[in-house]
Every structure is written in C-alpha cells, then in structure tokens.
N, C-alpha and C positions, 0 to 999 in steps of 0.2 A: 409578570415575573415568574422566573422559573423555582418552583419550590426543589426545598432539598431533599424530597424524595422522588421527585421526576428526574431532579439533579443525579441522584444514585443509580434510580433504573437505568435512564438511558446510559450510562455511561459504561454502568456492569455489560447492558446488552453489549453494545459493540466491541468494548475490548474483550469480554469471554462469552457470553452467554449466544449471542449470535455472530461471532466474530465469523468475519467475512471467508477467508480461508479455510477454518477446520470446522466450521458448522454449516455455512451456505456452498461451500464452495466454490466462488465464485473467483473471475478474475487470474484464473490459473495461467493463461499464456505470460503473463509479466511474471505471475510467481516461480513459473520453471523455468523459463529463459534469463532471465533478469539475476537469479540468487544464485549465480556463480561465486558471489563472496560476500560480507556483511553490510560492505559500503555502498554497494550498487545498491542492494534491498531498501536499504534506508532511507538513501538518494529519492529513488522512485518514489517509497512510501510518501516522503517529504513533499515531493511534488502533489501528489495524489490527493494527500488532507490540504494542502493549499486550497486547489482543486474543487475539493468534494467540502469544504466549509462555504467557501465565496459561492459555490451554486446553490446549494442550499439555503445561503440566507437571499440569494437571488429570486429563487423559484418563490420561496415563500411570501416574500413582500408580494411577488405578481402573481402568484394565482388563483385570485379571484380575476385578475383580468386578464388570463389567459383564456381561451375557449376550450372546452375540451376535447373538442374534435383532432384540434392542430397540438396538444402539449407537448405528446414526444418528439416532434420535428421543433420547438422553442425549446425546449429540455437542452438536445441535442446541439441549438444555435449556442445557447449561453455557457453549455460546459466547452464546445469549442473555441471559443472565445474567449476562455481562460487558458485553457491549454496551450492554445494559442500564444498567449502574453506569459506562462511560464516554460514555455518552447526556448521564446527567443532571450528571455530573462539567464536559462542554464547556459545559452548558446556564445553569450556576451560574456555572463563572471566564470562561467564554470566548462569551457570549451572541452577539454581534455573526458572529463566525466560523461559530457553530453556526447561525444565522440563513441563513447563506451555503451551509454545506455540505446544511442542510436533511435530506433523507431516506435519502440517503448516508451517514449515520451508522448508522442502526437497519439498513440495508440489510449493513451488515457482516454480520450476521448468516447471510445464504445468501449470504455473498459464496466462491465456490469454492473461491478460495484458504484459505478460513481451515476450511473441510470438507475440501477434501482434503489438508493436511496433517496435520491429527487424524486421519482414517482413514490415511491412506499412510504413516505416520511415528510418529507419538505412541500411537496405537495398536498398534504394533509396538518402541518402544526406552522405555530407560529415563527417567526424567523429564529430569536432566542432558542428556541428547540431543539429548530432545524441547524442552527450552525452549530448547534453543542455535538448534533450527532453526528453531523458529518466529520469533526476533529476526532469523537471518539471510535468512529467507526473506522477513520484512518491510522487511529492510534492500536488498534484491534489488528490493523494490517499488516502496521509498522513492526509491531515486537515478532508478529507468523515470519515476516519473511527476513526481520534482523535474526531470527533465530536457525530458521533455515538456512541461511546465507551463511551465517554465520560455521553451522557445523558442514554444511559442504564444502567451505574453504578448507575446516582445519581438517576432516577427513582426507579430503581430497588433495591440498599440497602442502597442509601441516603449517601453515601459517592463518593469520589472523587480521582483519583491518588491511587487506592489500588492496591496493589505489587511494588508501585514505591520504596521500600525497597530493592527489589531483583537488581534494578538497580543503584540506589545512597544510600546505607546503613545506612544512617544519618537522613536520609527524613523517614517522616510516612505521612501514607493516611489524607487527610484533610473529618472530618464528619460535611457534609454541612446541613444535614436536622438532628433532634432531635434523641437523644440515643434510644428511644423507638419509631421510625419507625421501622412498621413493613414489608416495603418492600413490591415490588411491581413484583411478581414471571415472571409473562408475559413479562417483558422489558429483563426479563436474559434469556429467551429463544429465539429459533429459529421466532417462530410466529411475538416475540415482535418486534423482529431486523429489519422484514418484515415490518410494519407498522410502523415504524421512516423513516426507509428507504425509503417507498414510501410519507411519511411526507416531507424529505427530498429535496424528489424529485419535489414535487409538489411548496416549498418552492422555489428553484431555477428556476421553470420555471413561479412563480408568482415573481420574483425579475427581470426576465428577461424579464414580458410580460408587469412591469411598467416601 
C-alpha cells in the first residue's frame, strides 16, 4: 500500500516540484503547437494522463519480465498501443476536436514525457506508485498548458474556452476583453508560446525563491 507520505511526495513532485513543463522541460512540440487556446491544452493533457497512468501501471506489473536489453522498444510497443486505442476513441466521440488537435495525438507516443516516466519511475516502483504518478505527472501538465492556453487565447483574440463547443455542444466561448479587440498576433504563435513560457517559468521559480 501506498503510504500518505509517498501519497504527498509523489504527487507534489509532478504537479510542481518536477512538473514536466516548467522544470524538465520536456514535451514542448504539443506544448507550443497545441496551446493555441485552453480547450485544446486540456484535450491533449487529458489524453496524455490516460496514456501515461495505463503504461505505467503496465510497465510496472511487467518489469521483472521484461529483459533489459529490449525495454525501450516494449516501453515504446505498449504506450503505442494505448495511443493507439485513445487515437481512435477521440476519432469516433470527439471527431471535430480530433480534426483540430490533428497529429498531436499519435505524437503522444515519443512524447518524452510519457517515456521518461516509464523508464524513470514505473520501471523502478510498484504499480500503485507507478499509476499515481503517471495521473499526477499529467495533472502537472495539464494545469502548464491549461494555463498557457489559456492566456494565449485571451491575449491573443480576447476570448476564452473557444472550441469548448466541439466538446460539450451546449457551451459557447466566453469574450472576455471587447467585441472590437483587435488581437494580439504574437501570443497565437510559436515565438509567443516561447515568451509566456519562459514567463511562466520564471513565475514559478520567483514563487519558489519567496
């Protein structure tokens, strides 16, 4: 059983203390292409801890019986293999979004993050460990790039939750700043994502150094 202080650590680790994003930095191609707004980010993340909990408690049960010669090409088999089946899962209920998120989905699969916590972790502790961290390491991911996402939308065209239609059909975007913003081009690109990012970053290691 998982004690409530292994419960604490790991959990601190992934969502702040090594959160994948502003501390390893890992995983940046889905996190700049992808956080064009809040709902894509979260979409992704969502998939991601799917993902990175199911290989994790996978790798774990089997690796004593894995060899060690072959683990990253098995690694590699069973997180595609999930991918895989949450591929074609967004493909059937969520066609519209999966249209949007495009190649960033099957991309999960060499996504860093989701390799290096199978080998760095899952490969090393028991399943119960392994699936806690893989949720909370996604959960670490999830709030970097809901947050990101989030203010490149509203910098960038002054609205909030846009496509959150493609996922709950009831819901429309919330327009936070005035009908006639006229947007702010840099926060919806690549350069922009760079410079929150390192915004970001610097935020958390001025939260950590008070």
């Amino acid at each position: 059983m998982i004690s409530r202080e292994e419960f604490r650590q790991i959990g601190a680790n992934g969502v702040w203390h090594q959160n994948t994003s502003l501390v390893q930095i890992l995983g940046l191609c889905p996190l700049l292409a992808v956080t064009t707004n809040l709902v894509n980010g979260v979409m992704l993340s969502l998939a991601t801890i799917i993902v990175m909990a199911i290989a994790n408690v996978a790798v774990a049960s089997l690796r004593n019986l894995i060899p060690h010669e072959i683990r990253i090409p098995v690694f590699i088999l069973i997180v595609a293999a999930l991918v895989t089946v949450v591929d074609l899962l967004f493909n059937a209920q969520l066609h519209e979004l999966y249209l949007v998120l495009g190649i960033f989905i099957p991309l999960i699969v060499t996504n860093c993050i989701v390799l290096a916590r199978v080998e760095a972790f899952a490969n090393k502790n028991p399943p119960l460990h392994a699936a806690f961290d893989g949720v909370c390491m996604g959960i670490g991911m999830l709030w970097t790039l809901a947050l990101l996402g989030g203010l490149r939308e509203l910098i960038g065209g002054g609205t909030l939750l846009a496509g959150i239609e493609m996922v709950f059909p009831a819901l429309q975007p919330l327009q936070l700043l005035p009908a006639d913003y006229p947007g702010f081009l840099l926060a919806l690109l690549p350069p922009g994502a760079f410079i929150l990012l390192g915004c970001l970053i610097a935020w958390k290691n001025w939260v950590e150094a008070r």
